[in-house]
Biopython code that builds the backbone (N, CA, C, O; Angstrom):
import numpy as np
from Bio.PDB.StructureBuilder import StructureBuilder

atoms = [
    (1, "UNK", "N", (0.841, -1.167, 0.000)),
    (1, "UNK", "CA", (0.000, 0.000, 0.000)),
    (1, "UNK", "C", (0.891, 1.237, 0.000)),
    (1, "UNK", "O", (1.945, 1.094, 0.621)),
    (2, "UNK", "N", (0.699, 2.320, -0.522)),
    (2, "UNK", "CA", (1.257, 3.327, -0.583)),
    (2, "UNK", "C", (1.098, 4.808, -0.021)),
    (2, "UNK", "O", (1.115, 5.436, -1.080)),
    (3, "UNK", "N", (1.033, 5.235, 0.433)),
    (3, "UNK", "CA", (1.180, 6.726, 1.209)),
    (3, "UNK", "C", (0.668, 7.649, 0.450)),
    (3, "UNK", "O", (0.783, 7.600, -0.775)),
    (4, "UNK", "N", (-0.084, 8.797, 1.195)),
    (4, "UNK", "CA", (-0.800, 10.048, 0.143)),
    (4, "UNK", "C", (-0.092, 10.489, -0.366)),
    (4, "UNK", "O", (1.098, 10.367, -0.073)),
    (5, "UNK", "N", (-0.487, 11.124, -1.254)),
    (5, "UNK", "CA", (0.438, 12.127, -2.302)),
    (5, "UNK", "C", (-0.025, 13.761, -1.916)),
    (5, "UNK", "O", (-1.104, 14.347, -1.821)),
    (6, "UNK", "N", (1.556, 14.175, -1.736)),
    (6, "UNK", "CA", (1.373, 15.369, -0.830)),
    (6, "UNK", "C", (1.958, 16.585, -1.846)),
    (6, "UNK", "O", (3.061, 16.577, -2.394)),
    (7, "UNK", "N", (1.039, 17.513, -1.938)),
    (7, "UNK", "CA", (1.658, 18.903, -3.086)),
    (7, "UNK", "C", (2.415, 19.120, -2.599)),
    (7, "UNK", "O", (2.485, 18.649, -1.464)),
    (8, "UNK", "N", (3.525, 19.982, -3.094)),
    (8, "UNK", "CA", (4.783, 20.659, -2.544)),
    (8, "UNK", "C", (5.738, 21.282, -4.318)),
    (8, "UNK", "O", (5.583, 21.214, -5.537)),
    (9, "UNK", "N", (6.704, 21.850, -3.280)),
    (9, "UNK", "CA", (7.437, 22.626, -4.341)),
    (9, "UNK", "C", (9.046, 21.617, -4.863)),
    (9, "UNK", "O", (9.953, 21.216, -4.134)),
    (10, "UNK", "N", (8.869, 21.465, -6.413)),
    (10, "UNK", "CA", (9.892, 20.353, -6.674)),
    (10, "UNK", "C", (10.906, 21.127, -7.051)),
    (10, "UNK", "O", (10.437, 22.016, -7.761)),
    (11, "UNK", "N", (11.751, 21.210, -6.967)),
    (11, "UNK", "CA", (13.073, 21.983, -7.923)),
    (11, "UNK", "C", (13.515, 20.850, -8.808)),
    (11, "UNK", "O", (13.537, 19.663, -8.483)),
    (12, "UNK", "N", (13.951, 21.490, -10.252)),
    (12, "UNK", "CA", (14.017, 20.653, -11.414)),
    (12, "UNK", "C", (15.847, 21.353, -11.965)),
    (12, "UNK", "O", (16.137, 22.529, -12.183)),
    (13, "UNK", "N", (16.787, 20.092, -12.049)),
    (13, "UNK", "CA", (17.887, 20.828, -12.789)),
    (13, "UNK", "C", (17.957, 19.826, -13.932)),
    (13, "UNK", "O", (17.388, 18.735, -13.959)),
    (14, "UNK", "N", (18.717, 20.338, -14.845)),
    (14, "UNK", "CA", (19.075, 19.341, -15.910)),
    (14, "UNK", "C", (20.814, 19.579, -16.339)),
    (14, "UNK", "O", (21.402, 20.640, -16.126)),
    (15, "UNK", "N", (21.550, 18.177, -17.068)),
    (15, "UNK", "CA", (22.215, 18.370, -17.211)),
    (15, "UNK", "C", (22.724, 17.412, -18.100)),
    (15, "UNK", "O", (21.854, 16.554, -18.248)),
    (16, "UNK", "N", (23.873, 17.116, -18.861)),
    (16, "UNK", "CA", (24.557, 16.081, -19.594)),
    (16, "UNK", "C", (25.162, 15.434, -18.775)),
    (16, "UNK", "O", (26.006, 15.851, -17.981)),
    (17, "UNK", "N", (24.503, 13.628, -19.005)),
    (17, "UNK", "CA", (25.543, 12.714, -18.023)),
    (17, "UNK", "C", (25.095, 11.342, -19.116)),
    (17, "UNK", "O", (24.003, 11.247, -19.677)),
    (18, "UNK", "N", (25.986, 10.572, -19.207)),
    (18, "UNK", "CA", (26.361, 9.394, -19.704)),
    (18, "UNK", "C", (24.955, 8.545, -18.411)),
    (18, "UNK", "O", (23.796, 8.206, -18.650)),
    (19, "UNK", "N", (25.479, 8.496, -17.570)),
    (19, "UNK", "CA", (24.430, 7.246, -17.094)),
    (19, "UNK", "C", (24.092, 8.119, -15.615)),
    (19, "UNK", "O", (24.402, 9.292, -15.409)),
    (20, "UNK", "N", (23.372, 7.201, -14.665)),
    (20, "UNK", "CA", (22.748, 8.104, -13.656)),
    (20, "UNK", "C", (23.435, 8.042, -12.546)),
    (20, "UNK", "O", (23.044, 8.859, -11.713)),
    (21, "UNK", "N", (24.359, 7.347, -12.197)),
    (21, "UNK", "CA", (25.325, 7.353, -11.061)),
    (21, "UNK", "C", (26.385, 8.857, -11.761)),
    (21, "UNK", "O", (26.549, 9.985, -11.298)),
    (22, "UNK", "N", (26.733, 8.433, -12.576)),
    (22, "UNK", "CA", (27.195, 9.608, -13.164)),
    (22, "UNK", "C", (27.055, 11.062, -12.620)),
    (22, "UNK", "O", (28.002, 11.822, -12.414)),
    (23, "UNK", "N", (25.032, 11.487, -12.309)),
    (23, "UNK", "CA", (24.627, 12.035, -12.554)),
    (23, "UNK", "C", (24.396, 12.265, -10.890)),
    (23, "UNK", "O", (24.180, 13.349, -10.349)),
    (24, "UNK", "N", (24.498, 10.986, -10.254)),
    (24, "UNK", "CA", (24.118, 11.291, -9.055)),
    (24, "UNK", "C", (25.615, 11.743, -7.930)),
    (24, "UNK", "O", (25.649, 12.264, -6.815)),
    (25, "UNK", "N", (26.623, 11.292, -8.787)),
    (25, "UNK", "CA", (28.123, 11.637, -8.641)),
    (25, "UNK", "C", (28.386, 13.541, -8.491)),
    (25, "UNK", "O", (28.816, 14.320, -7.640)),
    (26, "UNK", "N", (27.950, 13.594, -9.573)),
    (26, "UNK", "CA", (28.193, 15.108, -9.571)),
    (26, "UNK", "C", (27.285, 15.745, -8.388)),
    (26, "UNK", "O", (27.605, 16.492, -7.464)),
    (27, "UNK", "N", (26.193, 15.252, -8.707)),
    (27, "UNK", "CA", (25.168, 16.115, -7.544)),
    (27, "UNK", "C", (25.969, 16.112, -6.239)),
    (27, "UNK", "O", (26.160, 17.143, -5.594)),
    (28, "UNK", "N", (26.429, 14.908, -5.877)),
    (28, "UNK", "CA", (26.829, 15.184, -4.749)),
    (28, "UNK", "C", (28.358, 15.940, -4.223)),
    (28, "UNK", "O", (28.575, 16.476, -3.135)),
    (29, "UNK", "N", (29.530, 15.734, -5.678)),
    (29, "UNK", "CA", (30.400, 16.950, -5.263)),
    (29, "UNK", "C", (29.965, 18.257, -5.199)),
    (29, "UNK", "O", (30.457, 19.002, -4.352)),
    (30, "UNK", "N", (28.881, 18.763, -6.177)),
    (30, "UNK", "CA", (28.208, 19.982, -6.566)),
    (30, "UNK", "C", (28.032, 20.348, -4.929)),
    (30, "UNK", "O", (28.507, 21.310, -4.325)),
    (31, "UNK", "N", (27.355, 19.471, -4.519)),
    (31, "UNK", "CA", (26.277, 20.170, -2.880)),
    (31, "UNK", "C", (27.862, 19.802, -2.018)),
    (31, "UNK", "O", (27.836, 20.085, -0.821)),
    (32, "UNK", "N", (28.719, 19.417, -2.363)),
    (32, "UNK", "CA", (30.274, 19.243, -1.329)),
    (32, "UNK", "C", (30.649, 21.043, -1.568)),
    (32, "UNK", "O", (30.985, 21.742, -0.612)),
    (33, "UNK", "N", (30.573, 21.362, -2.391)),
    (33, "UNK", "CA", (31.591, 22.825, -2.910)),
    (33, "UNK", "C", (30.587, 23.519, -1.720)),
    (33, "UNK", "O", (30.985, 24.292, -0.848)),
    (34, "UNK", "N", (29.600, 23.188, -1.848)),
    (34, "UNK", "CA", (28.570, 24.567, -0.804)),
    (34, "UNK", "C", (28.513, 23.906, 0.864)),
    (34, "UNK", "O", (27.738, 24.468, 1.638)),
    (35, "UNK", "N", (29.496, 22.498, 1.479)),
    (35, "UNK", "CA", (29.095, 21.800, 2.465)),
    (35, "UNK", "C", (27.844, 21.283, 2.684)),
    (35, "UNK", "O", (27.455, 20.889, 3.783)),
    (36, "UNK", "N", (27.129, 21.272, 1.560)),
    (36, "UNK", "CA", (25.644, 20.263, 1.934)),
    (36, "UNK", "C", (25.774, 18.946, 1.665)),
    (36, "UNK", "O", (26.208, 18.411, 0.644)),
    (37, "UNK", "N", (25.276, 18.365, 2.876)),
    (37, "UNK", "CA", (24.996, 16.986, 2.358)),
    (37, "UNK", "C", (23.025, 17.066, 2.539)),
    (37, "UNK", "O", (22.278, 17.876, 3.089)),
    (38, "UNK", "N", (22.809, 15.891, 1.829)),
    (38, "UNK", "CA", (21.698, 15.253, 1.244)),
    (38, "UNK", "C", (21.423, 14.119, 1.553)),
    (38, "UNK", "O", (22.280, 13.467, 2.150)),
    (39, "UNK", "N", (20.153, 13.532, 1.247)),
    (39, "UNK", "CA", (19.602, 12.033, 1.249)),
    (39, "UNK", "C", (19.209, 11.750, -0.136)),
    (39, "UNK", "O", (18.151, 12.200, -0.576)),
    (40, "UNK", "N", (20.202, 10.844, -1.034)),
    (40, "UNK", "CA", (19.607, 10.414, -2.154)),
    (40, "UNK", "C", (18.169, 10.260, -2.460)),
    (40, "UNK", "O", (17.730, 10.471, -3.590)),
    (41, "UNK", "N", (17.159, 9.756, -1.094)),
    (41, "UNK", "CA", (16.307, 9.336, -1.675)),
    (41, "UNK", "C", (15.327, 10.663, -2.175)),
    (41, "UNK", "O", (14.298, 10.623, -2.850)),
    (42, "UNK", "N", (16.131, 12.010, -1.509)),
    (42, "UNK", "CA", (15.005, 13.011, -1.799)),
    (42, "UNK", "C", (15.477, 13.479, -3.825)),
    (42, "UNK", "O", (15.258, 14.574, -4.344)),
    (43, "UNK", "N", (15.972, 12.541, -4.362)),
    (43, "UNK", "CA", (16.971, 12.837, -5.738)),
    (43, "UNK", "C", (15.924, 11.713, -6.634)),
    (43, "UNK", "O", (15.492, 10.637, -6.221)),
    (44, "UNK", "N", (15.690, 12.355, -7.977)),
    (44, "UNK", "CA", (15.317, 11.465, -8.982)),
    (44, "UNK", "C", (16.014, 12.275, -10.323)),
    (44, "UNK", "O", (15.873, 13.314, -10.968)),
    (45, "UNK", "N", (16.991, 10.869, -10.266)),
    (45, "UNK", "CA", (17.656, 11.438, -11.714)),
    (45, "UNK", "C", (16.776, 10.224, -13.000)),
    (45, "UNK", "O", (16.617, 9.004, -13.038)),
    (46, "UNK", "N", (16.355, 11.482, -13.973)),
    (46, "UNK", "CA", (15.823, 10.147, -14.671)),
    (46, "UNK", "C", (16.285, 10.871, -16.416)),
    (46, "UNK", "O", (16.514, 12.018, -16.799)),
    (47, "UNK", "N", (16.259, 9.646, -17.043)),
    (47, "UNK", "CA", (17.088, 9.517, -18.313)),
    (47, "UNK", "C", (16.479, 8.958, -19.527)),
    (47, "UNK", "O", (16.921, 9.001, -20.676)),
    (48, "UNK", "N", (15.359, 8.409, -19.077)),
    (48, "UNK", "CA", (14.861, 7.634, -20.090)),
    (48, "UNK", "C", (13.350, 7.920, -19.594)),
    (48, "UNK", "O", (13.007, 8.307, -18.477)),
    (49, "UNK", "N", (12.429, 7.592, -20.855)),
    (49, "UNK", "CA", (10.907, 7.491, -20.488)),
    (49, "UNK", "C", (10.813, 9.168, -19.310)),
    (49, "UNK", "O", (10.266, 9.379, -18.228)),
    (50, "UNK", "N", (11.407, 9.785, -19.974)),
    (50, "UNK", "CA", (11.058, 11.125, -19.343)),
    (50, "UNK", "C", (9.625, 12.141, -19.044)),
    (50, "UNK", "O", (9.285, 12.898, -18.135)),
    (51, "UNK", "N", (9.073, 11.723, -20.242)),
    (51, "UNK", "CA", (7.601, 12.456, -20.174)),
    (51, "UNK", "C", (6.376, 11.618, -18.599)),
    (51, "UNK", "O", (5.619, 12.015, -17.713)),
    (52, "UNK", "N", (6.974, 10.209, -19.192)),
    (52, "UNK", "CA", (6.242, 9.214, -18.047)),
    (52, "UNK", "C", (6.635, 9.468, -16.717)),
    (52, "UNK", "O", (5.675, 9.731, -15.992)),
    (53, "UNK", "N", (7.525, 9.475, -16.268)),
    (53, "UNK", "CA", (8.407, 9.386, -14.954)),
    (53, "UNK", "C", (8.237, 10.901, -14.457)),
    (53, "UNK", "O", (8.001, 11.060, -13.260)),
    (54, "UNK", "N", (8.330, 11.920, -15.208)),
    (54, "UNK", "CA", (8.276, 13.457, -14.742)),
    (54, "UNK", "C", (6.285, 13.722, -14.651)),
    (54, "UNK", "O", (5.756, 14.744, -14.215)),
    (55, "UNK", "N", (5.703, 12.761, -15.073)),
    (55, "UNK", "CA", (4.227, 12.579, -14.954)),
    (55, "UNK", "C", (3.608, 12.543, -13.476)),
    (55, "UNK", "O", (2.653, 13.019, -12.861)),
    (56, "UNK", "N", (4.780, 11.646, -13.251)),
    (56, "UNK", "CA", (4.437, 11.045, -11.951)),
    (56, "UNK", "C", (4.511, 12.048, -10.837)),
    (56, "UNK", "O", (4.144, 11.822, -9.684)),
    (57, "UNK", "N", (4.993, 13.117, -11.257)),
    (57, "UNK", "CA", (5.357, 14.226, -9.903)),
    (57, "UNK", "C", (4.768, 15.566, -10.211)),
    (57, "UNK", "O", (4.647, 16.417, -9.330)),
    (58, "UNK", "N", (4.201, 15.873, -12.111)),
    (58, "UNK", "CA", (4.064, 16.941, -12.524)),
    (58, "UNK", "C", (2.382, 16.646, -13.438)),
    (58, "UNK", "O", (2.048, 15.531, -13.840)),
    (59, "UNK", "N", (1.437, 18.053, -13.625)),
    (59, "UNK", "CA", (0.940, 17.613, -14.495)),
    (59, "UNK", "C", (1.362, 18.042, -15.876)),
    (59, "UNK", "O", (2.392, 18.668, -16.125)),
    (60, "UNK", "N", (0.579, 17.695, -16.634)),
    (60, "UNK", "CA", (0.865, 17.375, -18.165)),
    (60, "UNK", "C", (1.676, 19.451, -18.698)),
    (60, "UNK", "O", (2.824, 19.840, -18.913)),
    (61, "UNK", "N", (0.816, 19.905, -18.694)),
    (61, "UNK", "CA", (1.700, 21.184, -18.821)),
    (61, "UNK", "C", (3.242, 21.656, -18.605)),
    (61, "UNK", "O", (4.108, 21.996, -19.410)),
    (62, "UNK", "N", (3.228, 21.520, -16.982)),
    (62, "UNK", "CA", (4.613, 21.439, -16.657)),
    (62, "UNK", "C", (5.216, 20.617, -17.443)),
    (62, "UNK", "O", (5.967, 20.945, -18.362)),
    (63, "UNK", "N", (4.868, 19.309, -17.069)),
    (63, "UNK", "CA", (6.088, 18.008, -17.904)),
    (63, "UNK", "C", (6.536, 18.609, -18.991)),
    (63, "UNK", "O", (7.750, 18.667, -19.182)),
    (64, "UNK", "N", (5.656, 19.144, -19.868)),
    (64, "UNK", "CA", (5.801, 19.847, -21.256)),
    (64, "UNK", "C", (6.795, 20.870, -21.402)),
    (64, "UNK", "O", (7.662, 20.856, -22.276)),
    (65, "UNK", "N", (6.625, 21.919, -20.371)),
    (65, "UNK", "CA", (7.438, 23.185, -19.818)),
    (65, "UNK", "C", (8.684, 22.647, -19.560)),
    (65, "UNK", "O", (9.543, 22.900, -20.405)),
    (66, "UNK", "N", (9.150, 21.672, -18.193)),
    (66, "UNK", "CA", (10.251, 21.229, -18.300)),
    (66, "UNK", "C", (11.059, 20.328, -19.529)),
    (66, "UNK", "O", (12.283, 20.196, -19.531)),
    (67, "UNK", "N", (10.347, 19.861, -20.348)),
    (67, "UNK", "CA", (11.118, 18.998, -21.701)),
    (67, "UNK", "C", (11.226, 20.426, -22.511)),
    (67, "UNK", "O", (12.205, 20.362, -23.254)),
    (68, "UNK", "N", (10.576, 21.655, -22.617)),
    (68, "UNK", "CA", (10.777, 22.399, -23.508)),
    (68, "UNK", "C", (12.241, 23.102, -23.138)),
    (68, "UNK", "O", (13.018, 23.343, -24.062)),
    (69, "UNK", "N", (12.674, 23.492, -21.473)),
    (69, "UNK", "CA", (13.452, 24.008, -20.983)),
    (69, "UNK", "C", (14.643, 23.513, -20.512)),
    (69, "UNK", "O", (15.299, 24.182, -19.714)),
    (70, "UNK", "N", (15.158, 22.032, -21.032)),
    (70, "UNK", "CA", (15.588, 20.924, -21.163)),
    (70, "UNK", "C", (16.845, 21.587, -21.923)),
    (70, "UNK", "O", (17.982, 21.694, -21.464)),
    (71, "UNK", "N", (16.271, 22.117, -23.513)),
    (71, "UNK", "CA", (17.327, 21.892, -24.304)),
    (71, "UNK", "C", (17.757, 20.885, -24.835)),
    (71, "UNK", "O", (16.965, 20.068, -25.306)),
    (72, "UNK", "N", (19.437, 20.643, -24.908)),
    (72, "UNK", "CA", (20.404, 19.664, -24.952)),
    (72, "UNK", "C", (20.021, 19.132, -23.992)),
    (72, "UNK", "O", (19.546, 18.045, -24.319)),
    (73, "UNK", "N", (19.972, 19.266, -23.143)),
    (73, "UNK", "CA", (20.485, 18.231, -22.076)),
    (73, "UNK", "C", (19.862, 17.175, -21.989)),
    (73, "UNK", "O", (18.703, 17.240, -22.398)),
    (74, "UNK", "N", (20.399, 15.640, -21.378)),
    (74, "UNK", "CA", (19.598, 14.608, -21.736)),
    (74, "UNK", "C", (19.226, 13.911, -20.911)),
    (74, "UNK", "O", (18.751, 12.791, -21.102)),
    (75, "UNK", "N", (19.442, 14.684, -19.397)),
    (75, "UNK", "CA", (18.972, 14.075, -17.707)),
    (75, "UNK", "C", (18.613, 15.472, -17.277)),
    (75, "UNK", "O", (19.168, 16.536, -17.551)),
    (76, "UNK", "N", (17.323, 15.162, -16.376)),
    (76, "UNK", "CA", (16.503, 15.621, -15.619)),
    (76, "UNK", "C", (16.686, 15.040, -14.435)),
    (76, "UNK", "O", (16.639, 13.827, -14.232)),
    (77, "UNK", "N", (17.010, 16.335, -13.208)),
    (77, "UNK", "CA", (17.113, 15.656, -12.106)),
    (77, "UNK", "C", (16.090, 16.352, -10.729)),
    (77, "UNK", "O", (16.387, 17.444, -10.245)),
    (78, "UNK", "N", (15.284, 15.806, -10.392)),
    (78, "UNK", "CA", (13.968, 16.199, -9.175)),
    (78, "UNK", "C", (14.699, 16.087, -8.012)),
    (78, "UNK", "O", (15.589, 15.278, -7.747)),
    (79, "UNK", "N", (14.164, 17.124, -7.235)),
    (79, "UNK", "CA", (14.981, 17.062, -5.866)),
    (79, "UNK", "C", (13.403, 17.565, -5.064)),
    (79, "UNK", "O", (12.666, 18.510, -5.344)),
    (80, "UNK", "N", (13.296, 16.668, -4.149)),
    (80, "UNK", "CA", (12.652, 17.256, -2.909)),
    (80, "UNK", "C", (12.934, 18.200, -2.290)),
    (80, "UNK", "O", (14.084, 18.628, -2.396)),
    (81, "UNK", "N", (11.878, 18.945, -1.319)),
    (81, "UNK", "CA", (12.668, 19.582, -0.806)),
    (81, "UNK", "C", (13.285, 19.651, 0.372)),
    (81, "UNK", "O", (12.585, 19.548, 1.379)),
    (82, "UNK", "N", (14.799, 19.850, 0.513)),
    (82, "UNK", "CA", (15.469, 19.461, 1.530)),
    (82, "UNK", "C", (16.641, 20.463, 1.403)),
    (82, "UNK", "O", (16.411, 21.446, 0.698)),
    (83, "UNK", "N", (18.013, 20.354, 2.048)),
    (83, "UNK", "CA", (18.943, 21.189, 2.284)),
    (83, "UNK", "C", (19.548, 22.182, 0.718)),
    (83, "UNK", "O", (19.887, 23.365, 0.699)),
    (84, "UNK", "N", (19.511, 21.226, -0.416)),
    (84, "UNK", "CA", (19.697, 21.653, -1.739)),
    (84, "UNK", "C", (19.144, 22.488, -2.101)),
    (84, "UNK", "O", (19.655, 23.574, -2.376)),
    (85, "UNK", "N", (17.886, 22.200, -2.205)),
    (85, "UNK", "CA", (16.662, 23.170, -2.472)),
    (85, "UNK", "C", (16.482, 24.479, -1.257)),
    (85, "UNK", "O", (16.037, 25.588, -1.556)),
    (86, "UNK", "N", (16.745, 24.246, -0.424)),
    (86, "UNK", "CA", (17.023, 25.454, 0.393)),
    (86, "UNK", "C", (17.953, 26.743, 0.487)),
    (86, "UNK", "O", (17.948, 27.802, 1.116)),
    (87, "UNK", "N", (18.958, 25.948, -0.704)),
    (87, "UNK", "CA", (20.236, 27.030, -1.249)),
    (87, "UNK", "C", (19.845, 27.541, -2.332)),
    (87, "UNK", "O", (20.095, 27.111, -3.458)),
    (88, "UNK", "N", (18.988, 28.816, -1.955)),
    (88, "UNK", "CA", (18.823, 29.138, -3.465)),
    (88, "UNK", "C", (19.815, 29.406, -4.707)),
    (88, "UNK", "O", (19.451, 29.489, -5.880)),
    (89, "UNK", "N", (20.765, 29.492, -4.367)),
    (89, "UNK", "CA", (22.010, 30.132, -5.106)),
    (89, "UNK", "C", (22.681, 28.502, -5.549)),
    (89, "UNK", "O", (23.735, 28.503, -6.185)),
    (90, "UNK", "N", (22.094, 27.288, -5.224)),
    (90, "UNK", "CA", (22.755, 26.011, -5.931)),
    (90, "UNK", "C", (21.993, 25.434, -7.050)),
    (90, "UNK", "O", (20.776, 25.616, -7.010)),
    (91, "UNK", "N", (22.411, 24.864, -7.904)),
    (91, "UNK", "CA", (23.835, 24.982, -8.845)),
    (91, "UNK", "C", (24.410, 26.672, -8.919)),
    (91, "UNK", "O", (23.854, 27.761, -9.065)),
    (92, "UNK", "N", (25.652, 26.267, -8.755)),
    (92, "UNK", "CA", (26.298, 27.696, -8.778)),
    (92, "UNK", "C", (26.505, 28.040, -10.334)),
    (92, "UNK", "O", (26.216, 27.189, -11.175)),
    (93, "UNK", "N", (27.070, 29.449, -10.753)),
    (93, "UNK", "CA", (27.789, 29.514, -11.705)),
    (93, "UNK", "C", (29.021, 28.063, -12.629)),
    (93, "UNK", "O", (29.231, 26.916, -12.235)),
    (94, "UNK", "N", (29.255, 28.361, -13.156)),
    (94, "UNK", "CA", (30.228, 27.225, -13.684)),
    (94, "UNK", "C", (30.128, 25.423, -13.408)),
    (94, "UNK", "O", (31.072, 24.641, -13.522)),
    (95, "UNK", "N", (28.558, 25.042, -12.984)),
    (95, "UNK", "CA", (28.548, 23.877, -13.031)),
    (95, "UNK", "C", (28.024, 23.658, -13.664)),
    (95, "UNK", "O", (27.382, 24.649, -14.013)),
    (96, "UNK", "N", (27.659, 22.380, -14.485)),
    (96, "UNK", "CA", (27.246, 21.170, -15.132)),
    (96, "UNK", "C", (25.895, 20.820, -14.666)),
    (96, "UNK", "O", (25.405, 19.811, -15.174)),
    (97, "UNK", "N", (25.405, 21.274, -14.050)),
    (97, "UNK", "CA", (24.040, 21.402, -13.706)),
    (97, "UNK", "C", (23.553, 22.834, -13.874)),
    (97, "UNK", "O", (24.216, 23.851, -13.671)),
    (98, "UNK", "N", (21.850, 22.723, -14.419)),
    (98, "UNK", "CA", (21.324, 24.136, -14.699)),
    (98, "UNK", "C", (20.267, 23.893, -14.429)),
    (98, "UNK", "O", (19.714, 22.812, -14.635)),
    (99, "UNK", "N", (19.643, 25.160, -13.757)),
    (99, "UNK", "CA", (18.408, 24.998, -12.836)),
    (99, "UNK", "C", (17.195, 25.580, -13.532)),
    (99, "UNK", "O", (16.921, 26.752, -13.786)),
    (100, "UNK", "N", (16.452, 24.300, -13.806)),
    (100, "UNK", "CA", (15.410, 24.460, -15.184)),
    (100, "UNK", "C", (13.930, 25.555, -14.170)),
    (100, "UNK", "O", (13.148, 26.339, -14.706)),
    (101, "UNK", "N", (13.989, 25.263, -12.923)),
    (101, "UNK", "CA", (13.029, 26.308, -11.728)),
    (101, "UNK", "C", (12.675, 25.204, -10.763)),
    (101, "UNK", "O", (13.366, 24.243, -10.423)),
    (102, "UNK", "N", (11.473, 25.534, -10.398)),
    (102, "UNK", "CA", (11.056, 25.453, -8.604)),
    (102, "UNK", "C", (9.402, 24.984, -9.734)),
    (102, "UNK", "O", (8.949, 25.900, -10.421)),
    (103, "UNK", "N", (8.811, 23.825, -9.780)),
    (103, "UNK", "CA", (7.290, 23.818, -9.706)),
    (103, "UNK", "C", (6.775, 23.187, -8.801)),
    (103, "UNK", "O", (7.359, 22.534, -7.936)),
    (104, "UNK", "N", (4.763, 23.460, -9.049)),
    (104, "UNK", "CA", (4.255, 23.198, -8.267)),
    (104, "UNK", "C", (3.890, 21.311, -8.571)),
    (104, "UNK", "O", (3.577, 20.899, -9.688)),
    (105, "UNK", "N", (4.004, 20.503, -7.486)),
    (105, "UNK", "CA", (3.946, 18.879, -7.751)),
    (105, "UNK", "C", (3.420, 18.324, -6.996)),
    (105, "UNK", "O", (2.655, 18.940, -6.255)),
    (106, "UNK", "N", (3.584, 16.999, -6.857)),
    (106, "UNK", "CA", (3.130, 16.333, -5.752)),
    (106, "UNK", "C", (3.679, 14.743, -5.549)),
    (106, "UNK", "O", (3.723, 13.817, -6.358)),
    (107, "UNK", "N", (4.090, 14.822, -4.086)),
    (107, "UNK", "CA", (5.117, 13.720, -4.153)),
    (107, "UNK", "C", (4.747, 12.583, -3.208)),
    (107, "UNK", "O", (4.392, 13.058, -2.129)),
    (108, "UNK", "N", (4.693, 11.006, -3.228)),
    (108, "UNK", "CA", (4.087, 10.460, -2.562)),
    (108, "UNK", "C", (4.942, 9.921, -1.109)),
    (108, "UNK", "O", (6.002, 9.297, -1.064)),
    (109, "UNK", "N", (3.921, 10.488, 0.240)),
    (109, "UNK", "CA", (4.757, 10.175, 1.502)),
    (109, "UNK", "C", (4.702, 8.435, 2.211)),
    (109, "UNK", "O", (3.759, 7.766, 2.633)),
    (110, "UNK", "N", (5.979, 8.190, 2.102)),
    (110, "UNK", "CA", (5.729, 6.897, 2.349)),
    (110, "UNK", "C", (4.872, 6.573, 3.956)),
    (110, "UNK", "O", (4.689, 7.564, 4.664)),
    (111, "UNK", "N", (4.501, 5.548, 4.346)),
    (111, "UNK", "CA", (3.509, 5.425, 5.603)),
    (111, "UNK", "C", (4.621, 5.106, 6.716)),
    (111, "UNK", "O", (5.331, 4.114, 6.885)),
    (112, "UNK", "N", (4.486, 6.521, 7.530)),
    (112, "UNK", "CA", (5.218, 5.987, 9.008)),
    (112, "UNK", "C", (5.016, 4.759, 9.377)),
    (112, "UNK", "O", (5.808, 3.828, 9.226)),
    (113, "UNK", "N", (4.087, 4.724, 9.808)),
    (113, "UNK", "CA", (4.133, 3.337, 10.562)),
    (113, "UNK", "C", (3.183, 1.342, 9.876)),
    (113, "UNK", "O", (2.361, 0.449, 10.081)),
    (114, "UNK", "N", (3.925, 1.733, 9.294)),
    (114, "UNK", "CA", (4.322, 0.354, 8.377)),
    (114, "UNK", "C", (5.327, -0.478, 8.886)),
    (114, "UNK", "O", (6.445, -0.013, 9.108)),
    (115, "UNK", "N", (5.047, -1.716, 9.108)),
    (115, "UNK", "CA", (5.494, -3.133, 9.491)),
    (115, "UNK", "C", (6.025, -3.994, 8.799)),
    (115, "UNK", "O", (5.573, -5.111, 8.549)),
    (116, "UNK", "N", (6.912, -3.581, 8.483)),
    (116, "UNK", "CA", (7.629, -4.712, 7.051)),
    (116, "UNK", "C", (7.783, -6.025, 8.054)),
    (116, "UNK", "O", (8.011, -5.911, 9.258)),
    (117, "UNK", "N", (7.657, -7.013, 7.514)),
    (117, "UNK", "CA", (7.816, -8.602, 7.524)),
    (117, "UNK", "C", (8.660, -9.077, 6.545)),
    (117, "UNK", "O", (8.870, -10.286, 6.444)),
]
sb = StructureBuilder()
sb.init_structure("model")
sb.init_model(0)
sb.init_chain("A")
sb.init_seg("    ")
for serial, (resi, resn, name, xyz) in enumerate(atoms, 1):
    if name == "N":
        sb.init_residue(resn, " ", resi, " ")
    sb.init_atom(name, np.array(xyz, "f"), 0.0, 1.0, " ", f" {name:<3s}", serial, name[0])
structure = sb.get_structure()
C-alpha cells in the first residue's frame, strides 16, 4: 500500500551525463563545494521514459514546460525539498548542472508506521 500524495514545491535541474550514477556523482560533489549533504532518496535522476516518470510528480503542462526548458540536455534531475533546495544560489555559476526552476507537484509520503515482515 502506498502513502498520500502530498503537493509541494519540486526543484528541477538538468544536465549532460552518460548514465545516472554519473549524474548522481556530480550532484553530490556539486552540494560538497557549498558543504551540503543530502539524502539520495530526496533525488530522482531520470534519463529515459522522461515524459512518463516526470508525470508522476508533474501535471501534463509542466512536464511539457520542463522537456521544452531541457534543451540539450539529456537528464533531468527532481529534488525534494530538503537542504539543496534550500540554497537558493545552488547549482552555482560554472557547473554542469542548470536549474530548469522550482514547480508546483506532488510527491508520494511513504507510511510511518508500516510493518515490514
Amino acid at each position: 500500500m502506498s502513502g498520500a500524495k502530498v503537493p509541494t514545491l519540486l526543484t528541477v535541474l538538468a544536465g549532460g551525463f552518460e548514465t545516472q550514477p554519473e549524474a548522481f556523482a556530480y550532484l553530490l560533489q556539486e552540494a560538497g563545494r557549498y558543504g551540503l549533504s543530502f539524502d539520495l532518496a530526496d533525488v530522482d535522476v531520470i534519463q529515459s521514459a522522461r515524459p512518463v516518470r516526470l508525470a508522476h510528480y508533474f501535471r501534463p503542462a509542466i512536464v511539457a514546460r520542463i522537456e521544452a526548458l531541457m534543451g540539450a540536455a539529456d537528464t533531468v534531475i527532481v529534488v525534494r525539498p530538503s537542504t539543496l533546495t534550500a540554497r537558493r544560489d545552488f547549482p552555482g555559476s560554472g557547473s554542469d548542472l542548470r536549474l530548469l526552476g522550482r514547480f508546483a507537484g506532488e510527491i508520494i509520503e511513504a507510511e510511518q508506521d508500516r510493518t515490514w515482515r
